[in-house]
C-alpha positions as CSV (number, residue, x, y, z in Angstrom):
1,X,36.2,-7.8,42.3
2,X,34.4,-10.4,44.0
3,X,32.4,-11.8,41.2
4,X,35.8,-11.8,39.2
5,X,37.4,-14.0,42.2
6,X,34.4,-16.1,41.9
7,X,34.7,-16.9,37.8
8,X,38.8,-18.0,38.6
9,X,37.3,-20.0,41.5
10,X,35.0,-21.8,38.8
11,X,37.0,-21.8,36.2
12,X,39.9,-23.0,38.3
13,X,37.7,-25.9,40.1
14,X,36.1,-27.1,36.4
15,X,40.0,-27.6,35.2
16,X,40.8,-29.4,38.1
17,X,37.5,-31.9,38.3
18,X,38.3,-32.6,34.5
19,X,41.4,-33.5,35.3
20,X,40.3,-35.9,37.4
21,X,38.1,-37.2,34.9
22,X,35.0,-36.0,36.1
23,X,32.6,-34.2,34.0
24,X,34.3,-35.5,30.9
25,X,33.0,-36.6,27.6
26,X,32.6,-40.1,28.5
27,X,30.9,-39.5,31.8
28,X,28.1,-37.1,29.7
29,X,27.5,-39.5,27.4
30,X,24.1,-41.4,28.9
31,X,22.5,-43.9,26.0
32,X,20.0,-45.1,28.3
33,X,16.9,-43.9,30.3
34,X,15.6,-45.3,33.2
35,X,12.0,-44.5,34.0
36,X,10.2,-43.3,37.7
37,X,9.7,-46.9,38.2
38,X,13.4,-48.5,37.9
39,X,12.9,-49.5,34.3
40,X,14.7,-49.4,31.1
41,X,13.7,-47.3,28.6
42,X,14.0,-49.4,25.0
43,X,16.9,-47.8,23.9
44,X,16.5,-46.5,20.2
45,X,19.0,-46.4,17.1
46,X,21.6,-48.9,18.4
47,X,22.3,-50.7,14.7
48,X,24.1,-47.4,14.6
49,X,25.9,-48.1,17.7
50,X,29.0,-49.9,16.7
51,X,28.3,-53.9,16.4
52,X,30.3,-56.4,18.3
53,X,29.5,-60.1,16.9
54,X,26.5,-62.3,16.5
55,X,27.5,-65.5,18.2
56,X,25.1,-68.6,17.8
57,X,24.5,-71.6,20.3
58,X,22.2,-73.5,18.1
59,X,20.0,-76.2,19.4
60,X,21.8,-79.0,16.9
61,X,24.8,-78.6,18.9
62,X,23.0,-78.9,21.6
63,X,21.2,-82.1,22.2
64,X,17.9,-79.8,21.2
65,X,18.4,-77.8,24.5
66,X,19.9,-74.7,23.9
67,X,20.3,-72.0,27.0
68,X,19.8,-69.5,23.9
69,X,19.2,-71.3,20.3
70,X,18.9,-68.4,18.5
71,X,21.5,-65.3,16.9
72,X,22.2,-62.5,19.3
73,X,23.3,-59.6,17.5
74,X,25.4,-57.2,19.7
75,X,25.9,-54.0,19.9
76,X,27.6,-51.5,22.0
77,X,26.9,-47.6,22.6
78,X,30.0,-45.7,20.5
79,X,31.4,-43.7,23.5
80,X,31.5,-47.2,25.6
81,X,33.4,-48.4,22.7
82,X,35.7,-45.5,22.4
83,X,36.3,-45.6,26.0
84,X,37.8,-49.2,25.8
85,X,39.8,-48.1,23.5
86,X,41.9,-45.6,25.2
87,X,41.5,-47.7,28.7
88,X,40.5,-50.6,28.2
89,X,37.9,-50.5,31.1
90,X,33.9,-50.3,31.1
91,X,32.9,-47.1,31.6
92,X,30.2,-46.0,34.1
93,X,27.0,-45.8,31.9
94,X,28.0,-48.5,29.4
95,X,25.1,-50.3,27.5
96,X,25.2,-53.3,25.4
97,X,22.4,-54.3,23.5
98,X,21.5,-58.2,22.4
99,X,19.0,-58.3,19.6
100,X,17.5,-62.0,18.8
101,X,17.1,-63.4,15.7
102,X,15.6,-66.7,15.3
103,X,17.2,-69.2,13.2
104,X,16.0,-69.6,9.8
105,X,16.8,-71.8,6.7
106,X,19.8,-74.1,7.0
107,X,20.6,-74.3,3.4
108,X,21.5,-71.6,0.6
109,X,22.8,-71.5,-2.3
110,X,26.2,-71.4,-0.8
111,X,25.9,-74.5,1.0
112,X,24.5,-76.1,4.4
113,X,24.4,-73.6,7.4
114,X,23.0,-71.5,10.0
115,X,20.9,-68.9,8.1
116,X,19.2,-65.9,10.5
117,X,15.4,-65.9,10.1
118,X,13.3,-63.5,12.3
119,X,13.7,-60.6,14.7
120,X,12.1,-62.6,18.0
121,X,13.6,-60.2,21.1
122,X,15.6,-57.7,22.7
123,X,17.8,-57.3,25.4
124,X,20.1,-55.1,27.1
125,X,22.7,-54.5,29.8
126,X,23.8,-51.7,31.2
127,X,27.1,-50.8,33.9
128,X,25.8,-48.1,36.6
129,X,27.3,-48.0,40.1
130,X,24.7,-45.0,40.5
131,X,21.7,-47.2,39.4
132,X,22.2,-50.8,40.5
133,X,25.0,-50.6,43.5
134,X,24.5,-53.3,44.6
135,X,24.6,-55.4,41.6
136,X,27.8,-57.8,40.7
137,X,30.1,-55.4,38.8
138,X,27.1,-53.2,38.9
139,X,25.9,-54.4,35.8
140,X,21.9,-55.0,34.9
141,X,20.5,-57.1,32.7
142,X,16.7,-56.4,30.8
143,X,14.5,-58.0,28.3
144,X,12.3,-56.2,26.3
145,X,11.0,-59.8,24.7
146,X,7.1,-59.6,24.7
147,X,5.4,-62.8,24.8
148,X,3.3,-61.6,21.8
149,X,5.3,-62.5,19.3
150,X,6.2,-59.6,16.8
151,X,6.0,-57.1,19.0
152,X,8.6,-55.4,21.9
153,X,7.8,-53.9,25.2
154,X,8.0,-50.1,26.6
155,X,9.8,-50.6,29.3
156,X,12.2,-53.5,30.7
157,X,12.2,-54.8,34.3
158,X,15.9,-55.5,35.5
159,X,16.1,-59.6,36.1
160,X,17.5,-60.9,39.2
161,X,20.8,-61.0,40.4
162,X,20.8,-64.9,40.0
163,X,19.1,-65.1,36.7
164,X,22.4,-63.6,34.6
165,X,25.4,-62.2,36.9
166,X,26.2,-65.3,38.6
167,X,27.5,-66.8,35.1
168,X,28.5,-63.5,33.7
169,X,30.9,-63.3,37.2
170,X,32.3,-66.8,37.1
171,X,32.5,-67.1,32.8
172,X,32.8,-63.4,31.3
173,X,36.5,-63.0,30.2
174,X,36.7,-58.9,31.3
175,X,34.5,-57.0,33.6
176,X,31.2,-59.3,33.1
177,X,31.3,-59.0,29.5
178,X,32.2,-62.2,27.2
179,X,34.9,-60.6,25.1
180,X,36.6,-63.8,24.6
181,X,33.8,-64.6,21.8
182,X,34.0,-61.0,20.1
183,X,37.3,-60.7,18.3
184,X,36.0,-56.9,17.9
185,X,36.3,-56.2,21.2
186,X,39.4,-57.9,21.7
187,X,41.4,-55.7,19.2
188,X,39.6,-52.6,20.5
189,X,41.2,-52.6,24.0
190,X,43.5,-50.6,24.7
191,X,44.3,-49.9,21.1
192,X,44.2,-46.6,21.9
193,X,41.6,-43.8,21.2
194,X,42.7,-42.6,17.9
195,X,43.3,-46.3,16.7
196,X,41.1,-47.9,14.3
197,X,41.4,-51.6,15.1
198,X,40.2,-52.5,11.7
199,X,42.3,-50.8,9.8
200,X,45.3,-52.0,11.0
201,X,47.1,-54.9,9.2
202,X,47.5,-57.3,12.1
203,X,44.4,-59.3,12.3
């Protein structure tokens, strides 16, 4: 009879915590792995994840200094995504990744432009109140860039806190991220989980 009381107790306790939200499918989801020494893992199979945008600051534009000259590629892990959807918040364990192309020819047969060349980096950042508390927003921010070129790294060291939050805090347009440049995360939020922004006829 005890064991019996004990099951409900469980059963009874797991309904409630998911009610709260925790233990649910958005909480399991983990895209990332941090290793014994407070690195990131290189994530793996994120041009499946769904892609955000590839804005371009090029150094023309720029008076030949460009912060970042070259094509950022962005993507985001798909229960991140989803979880925008229906709340239009970052979840905990969100993971954006930032692959760098370099810029290549700027003329095709199309006309005069900005024409991606070469994979040249990778980057990442991740939301964790359990892994970086005391982090703005508790976001992180990683390279996986190796200085020898053609090549990526194992592992990625965090940078620090004044190296990328500090214009992510006082420029991102939601939550540290710089939605305002990604019309595709604009019409995901809040659109509502079984939405699917591009399919819909407003643009």
């Amino acid at each position: 009879m005890n064991k019996i009381k004990h099951i409900v107790l469980l059963v009874i306790v797991s309904v409630m915590l998911t009610a709260c939200g925790e233990g649910s499918k958005y909480e399991k989801a983990i895209y990332f792995t941090m290793d014994a020494n407070g690195e990131l893992v290189r994530p793996t199979n994120y041009r499946s994840w769904v892609y955000v945008g590839t804005p371009l600051t090029p150094n023309d534009m720029n008076n030949g200094k460009a912060a970042f000259p070259e094509f950022h590629n962005v993507y985001i892990d798909p229960m991140s995504y989803d979880h925008y959807k229906e709340t239009g918040k970052w979840r905990e364990g969100t993971i954006l990744i930032k692959e760098l192309v370099s810029v290549g020819s700027k003329v095709a047969v199309s006309g005069k432009g900005y024409f991606m060349g070469d994979f040249i980096g990778l980057e990442a950042t991740i939301k964790s109140k359990e892994h970086f508390p005391n982090e703005p927003g508790n976001w992180s921010y990683f390279s996986f860039t190796n200085p020898e070129k053609g090549t990526l790294t194992a592992t990625g060291k965090a940078f620090e806190t004044n190296q990328c939050n500090a214009c992510h805090a006082n420029s991102a347009g939601d939550d540290f991220v710089f939605t305002q440049h990604y019309p595709v995360l604009r019409a995901a939020k809040n659109a509502g989980i079984n939405v699917v922004p591009e399919n819909m006829a407003k643009r």
